[in-house]
Backbone as a chain_set.jsonl record, in Angstrom:
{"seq": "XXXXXXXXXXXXXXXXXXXXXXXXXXXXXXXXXXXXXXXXXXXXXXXXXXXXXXXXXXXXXXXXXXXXXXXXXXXXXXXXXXXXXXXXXXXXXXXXXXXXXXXXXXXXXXXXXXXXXXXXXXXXXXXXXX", "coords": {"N": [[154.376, 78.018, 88.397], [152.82, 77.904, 90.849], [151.367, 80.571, 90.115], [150.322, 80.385, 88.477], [147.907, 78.453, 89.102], [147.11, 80.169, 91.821], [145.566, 82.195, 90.212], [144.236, 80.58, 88.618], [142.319, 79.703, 90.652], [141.436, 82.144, 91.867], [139.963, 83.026, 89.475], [137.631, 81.237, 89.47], [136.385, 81.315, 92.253], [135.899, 84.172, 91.865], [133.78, 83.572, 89.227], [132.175, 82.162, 90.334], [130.945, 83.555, 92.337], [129.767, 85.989, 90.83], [127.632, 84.097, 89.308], [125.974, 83.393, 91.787], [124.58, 85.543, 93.2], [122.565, 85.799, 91.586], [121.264, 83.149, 91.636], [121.806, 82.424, 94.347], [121.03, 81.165, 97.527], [117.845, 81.797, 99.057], [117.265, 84.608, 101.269], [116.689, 83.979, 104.065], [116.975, 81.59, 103.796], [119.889, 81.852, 104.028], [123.192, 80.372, 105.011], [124.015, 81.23, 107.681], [121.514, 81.919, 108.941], [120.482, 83.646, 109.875], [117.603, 85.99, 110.107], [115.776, 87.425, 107.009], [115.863, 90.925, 106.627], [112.964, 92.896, 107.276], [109.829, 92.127, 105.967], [108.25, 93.445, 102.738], [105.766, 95.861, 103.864], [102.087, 95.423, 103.628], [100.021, 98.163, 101.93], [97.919, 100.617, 102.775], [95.423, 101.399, 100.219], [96.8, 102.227, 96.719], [98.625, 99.251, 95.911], [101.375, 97.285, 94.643], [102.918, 94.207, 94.34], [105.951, 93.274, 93.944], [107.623, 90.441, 93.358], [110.893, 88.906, 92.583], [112.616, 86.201, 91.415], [114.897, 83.769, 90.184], [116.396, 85.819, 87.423], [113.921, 86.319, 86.889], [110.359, 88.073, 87.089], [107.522, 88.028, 88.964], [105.041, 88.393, 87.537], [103.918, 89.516, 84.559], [103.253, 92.164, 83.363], [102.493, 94.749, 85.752], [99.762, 97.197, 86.774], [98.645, 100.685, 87.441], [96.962, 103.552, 88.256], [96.778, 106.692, 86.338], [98.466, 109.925, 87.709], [97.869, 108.745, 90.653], [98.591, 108.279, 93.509], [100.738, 104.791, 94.58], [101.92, 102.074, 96.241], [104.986, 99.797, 95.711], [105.801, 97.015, 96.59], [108.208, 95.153, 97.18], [110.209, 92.141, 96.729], [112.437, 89.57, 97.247], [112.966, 86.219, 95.87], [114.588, 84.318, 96.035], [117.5, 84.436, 95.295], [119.57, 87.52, 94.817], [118.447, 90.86, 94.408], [116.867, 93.511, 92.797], [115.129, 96.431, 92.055], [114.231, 98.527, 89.62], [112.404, 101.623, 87.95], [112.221, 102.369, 84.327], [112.527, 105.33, 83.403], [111.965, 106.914, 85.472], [112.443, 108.334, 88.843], [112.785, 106.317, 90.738], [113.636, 103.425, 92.644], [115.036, 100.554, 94.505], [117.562, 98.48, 95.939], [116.947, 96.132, 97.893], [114.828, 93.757, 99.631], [111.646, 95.782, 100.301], [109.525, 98.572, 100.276], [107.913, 101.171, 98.682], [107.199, 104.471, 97.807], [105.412, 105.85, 95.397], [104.397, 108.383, 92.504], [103.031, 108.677, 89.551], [102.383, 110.827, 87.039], [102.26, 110.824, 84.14], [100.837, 108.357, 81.747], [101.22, 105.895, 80.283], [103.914, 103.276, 79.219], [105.771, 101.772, 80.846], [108.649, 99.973, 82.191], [110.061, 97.983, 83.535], [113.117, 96.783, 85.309], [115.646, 94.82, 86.803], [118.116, 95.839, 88.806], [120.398, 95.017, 89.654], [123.346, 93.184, 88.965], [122.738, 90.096, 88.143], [123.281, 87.563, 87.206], [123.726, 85.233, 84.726], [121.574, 85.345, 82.865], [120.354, 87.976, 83.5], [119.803, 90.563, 82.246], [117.23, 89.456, 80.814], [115.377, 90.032, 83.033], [112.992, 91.655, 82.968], [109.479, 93.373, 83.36], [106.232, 95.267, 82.552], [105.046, 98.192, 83.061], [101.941, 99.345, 83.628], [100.654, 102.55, 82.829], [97.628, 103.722, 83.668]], "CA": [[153.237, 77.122, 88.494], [152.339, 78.321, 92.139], [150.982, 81.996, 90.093], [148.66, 79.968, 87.649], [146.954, 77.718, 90.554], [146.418, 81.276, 92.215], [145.135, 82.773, 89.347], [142.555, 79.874, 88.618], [141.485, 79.854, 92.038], [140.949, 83.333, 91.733], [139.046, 82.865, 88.491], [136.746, 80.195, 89.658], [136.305, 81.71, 92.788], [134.954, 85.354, 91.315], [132.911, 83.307, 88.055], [130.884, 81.497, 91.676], [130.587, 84.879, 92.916], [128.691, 86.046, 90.226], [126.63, 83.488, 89.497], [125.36, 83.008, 92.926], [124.379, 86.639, 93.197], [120.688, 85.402, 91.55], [121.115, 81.396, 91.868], [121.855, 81.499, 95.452], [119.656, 80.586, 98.187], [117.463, 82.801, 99.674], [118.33, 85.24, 102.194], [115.708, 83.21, 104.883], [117.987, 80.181, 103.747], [121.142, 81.629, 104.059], [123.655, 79.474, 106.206], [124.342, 82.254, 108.792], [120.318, 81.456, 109.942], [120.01, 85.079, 110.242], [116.66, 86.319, 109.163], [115.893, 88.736, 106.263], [115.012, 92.434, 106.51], [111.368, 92.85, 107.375], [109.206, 91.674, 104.795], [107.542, 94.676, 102.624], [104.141, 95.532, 104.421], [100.973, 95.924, 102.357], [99.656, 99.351, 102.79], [96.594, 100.836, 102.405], [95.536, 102.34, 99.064], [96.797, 101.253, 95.789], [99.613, 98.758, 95.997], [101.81, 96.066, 93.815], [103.753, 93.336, 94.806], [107.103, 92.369, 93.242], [108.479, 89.279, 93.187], [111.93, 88.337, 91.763], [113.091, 85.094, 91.78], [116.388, 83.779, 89.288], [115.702, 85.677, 86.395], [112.223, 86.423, 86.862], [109.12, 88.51, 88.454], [105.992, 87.058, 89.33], [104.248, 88.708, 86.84], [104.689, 90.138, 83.099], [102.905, 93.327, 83.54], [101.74, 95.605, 86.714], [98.803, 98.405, 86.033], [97.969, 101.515, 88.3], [96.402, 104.491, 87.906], [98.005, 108.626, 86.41], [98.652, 110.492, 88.927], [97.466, 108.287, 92.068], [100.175, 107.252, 94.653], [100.791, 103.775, 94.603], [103.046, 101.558, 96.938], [105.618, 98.869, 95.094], [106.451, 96.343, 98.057], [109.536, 94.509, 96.619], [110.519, 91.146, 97.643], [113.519, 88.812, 96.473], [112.359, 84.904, 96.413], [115.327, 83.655, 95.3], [118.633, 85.056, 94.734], [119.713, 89.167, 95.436], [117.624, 91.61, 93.165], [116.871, 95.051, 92.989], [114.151, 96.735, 91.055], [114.038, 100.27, 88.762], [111.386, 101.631, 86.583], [112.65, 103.129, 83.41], [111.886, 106.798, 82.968], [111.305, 107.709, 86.616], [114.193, 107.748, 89.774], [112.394, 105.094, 91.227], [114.82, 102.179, 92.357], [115.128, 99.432, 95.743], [118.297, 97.521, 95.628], [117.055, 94.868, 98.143], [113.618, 94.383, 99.377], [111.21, 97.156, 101.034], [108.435, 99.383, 99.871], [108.087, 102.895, 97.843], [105.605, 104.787, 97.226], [105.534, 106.659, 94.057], [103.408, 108.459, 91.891], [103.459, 108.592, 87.713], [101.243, 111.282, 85.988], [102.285, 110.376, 83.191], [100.202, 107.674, 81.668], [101.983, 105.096, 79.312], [104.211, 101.891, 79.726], [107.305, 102.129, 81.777], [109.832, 99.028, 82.168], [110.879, 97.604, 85.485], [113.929, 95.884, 85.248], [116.551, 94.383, 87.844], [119.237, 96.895, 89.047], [121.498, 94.988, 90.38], [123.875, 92.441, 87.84], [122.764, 88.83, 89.163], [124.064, 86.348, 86.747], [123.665, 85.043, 83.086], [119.476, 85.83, 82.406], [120.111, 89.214, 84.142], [119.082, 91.084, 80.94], [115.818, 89.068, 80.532], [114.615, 90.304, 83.968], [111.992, 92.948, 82.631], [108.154, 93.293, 83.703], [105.793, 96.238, 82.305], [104.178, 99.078, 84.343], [100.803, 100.128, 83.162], [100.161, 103.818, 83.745], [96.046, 104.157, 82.872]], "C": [[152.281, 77.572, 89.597], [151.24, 79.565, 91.638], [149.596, 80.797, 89.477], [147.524, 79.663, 88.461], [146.379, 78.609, 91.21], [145.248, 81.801, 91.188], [143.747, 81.634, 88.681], [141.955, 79.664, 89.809], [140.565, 81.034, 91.896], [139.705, 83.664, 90.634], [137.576, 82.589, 89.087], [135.753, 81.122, 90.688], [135.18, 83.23, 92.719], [133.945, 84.72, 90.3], [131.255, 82.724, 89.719], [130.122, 82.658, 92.331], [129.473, 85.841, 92.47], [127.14, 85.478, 90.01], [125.78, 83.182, 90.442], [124.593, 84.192, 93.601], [122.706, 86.489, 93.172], [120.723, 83.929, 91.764], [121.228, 81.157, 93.192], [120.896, 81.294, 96.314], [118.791, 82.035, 98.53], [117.554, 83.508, 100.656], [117.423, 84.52, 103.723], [116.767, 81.404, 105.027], [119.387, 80.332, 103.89], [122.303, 80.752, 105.228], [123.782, 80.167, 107.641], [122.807, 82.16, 109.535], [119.642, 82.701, 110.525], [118.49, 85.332, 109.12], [116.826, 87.571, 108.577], [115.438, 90.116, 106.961], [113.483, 92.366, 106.528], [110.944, 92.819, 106.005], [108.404, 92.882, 104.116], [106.198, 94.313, 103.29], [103.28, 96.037, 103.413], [100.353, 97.164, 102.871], [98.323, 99.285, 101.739], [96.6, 101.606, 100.824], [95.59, 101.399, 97.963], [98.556, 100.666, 96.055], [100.366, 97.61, 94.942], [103.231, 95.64, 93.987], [104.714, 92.696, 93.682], [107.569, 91.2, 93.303], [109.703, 89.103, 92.558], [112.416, 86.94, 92.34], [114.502, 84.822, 90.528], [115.589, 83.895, 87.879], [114.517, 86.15, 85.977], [111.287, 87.726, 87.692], [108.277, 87.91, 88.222], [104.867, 87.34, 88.235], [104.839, 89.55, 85.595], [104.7, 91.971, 83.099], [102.144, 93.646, 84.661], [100.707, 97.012, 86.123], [98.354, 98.952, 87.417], [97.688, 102.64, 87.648], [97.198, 106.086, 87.302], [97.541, 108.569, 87.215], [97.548, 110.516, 90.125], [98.756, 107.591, 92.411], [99.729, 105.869, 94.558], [101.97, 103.424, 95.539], [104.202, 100.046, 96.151], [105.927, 98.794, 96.408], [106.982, 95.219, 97.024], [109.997, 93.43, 97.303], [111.797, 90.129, 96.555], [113.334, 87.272, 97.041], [113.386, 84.048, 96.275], [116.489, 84.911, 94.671], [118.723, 86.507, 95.502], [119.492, 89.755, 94.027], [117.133, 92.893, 93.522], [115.991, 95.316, 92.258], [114.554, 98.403, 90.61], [113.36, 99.958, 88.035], [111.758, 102.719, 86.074], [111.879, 104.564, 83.16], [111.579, 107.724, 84.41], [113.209, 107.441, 87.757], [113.634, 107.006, 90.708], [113.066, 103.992, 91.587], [114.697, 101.783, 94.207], [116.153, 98.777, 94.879], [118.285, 96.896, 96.919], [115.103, 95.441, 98.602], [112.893, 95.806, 100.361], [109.859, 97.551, 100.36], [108.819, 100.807, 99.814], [107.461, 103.214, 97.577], [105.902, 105.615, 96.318], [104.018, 107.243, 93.376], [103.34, 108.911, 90.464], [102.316, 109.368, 87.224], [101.05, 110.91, 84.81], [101.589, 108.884, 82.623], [101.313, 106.959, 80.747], [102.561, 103.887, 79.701], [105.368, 102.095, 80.259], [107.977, 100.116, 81.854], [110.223, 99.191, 83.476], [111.536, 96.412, 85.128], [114.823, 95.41, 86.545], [117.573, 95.177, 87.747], [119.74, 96.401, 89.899], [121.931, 93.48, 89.714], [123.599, 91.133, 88.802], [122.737, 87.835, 88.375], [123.795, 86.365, 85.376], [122.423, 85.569, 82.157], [119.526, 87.243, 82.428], [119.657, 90.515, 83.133], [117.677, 90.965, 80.673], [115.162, 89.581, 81.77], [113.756, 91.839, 83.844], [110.431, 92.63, 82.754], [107.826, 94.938, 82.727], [105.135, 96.817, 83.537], [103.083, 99.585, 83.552], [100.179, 101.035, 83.291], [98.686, 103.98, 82.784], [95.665, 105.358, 83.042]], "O": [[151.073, 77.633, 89.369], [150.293, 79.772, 92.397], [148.465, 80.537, 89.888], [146.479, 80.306, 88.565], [145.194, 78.39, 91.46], [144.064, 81.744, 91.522], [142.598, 81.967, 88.39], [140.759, 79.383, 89.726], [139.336, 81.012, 91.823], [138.731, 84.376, 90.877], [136.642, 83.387, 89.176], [134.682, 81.596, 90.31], [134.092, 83.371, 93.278], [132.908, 85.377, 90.393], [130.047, 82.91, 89.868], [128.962, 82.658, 92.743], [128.597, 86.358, 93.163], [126.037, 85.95, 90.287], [124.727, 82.664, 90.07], [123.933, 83.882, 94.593], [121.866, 86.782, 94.022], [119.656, 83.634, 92.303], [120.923, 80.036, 93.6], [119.762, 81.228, 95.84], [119.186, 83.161, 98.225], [118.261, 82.833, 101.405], [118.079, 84.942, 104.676], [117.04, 80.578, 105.898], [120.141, 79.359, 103.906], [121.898, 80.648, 106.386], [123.617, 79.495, 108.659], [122.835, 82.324, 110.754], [118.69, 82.819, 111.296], [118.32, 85.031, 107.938], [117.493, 88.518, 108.993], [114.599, 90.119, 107.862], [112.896, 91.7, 105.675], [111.531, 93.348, 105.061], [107.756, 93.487, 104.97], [105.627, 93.225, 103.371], [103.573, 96.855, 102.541], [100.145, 97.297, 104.077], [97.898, 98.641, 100.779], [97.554, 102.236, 100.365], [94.993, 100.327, 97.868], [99.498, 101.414, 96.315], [99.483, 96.98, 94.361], [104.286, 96.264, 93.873], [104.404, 91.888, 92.807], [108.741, 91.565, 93.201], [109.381, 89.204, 91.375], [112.556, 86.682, 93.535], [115.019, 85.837, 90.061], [114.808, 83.138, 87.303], [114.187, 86.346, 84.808], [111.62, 88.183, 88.785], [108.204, 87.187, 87.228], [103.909, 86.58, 88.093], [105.931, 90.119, 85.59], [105.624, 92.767, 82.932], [101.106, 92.999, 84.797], [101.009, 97.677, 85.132], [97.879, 98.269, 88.325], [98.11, 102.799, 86.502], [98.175, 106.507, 87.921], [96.666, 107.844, 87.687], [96.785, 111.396, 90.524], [99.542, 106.792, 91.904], [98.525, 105.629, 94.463], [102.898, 104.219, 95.693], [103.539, 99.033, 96.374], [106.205, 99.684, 97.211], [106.284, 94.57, 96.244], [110.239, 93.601, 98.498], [111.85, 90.134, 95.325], [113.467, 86.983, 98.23], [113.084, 82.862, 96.406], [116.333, 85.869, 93.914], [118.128, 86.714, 96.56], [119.992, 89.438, 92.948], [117.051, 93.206, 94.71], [115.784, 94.38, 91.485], [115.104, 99.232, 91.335], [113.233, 98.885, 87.445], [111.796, 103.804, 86.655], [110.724, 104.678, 82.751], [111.114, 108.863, 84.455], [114.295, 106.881, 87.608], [114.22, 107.137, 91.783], [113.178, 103.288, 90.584], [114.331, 102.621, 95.032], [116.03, 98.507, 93.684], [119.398, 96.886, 97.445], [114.417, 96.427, 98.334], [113.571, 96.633, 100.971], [109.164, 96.638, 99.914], [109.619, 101.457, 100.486], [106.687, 102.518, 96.919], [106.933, 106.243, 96.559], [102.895, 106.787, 93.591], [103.894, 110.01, 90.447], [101.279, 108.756, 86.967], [99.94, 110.663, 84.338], [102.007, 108.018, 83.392], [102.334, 107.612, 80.531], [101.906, 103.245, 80.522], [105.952, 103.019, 79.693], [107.287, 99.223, 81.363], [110.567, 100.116, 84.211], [111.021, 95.353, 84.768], [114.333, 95.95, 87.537], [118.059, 95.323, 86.625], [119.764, 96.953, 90.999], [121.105, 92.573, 89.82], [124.063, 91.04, 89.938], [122.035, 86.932, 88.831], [123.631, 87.446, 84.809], [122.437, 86.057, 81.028], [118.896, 87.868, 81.575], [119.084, 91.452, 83.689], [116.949, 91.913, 80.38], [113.956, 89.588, 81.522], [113.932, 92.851, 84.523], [110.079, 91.576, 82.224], [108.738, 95.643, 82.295], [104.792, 96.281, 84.592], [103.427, 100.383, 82.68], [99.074, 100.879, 83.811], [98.626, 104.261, 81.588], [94.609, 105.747, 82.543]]}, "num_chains": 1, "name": "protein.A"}
């Protein structure tokens, strides 16, 4: 009896673990009162601001220019989130800023790279290379 009681503890325990990954508070709210990682800074030039929140970015689609540098400043509003854009080695798993630059013109996919609960699939934005 003593193994089961472990063993749903253990369950419960890892299913909270997950889920709380994108549902939990924000890292500004966490109980420890410690503040986050410097906030990305806006730089000069061309730039675009991420957002993730549970599930989500702030916006459907981002658009910058072929081959002009751009800065992605990455922020997590809600929950722990990571960003990658499909086709390039582009990737932040928490927040920050990157500067990149895409000759290639076309649509690229920025999804969440890092597993943060049940939605974590639906978390996709477009990139607009003009």
């Amino acid at each position: 009896m003593t193994k089961k009681w472990g063993l749903l503890v253990s369950a419960v325990a890892f299913s909270a673990m997950l889920l709380t990954a994108c549902g939990g508070e924000s890292k500004d709210q966490a109980a420890s009162g410690t503040p986050s990682a410097a906030a990305p800074a806006a730089t000069t030039g061309t730039a675009i601001n991420i957002e993730a929140s549970n599930w989500k970015f702030n916006q459907d689609t981002f658009e910058v220019k072929a081959g002009e540098e751009f800065t992605v400043n990455f922020k997590s509003a809600e929950g722990f989130h990571g960003i990658g854009i499909e086709g390039t080695d582009f990737e932040l798993q928490k927040e920050g800023s990157k500067t990149l630059k895409i000759d290639k013109a076309g649509e690229y996919t920025i999804f969440c790279n890092v597993i943060c609960g049940p939605d974590h699939g639906k978390m996709v934005a477009k990139l607009v290379v003009k």
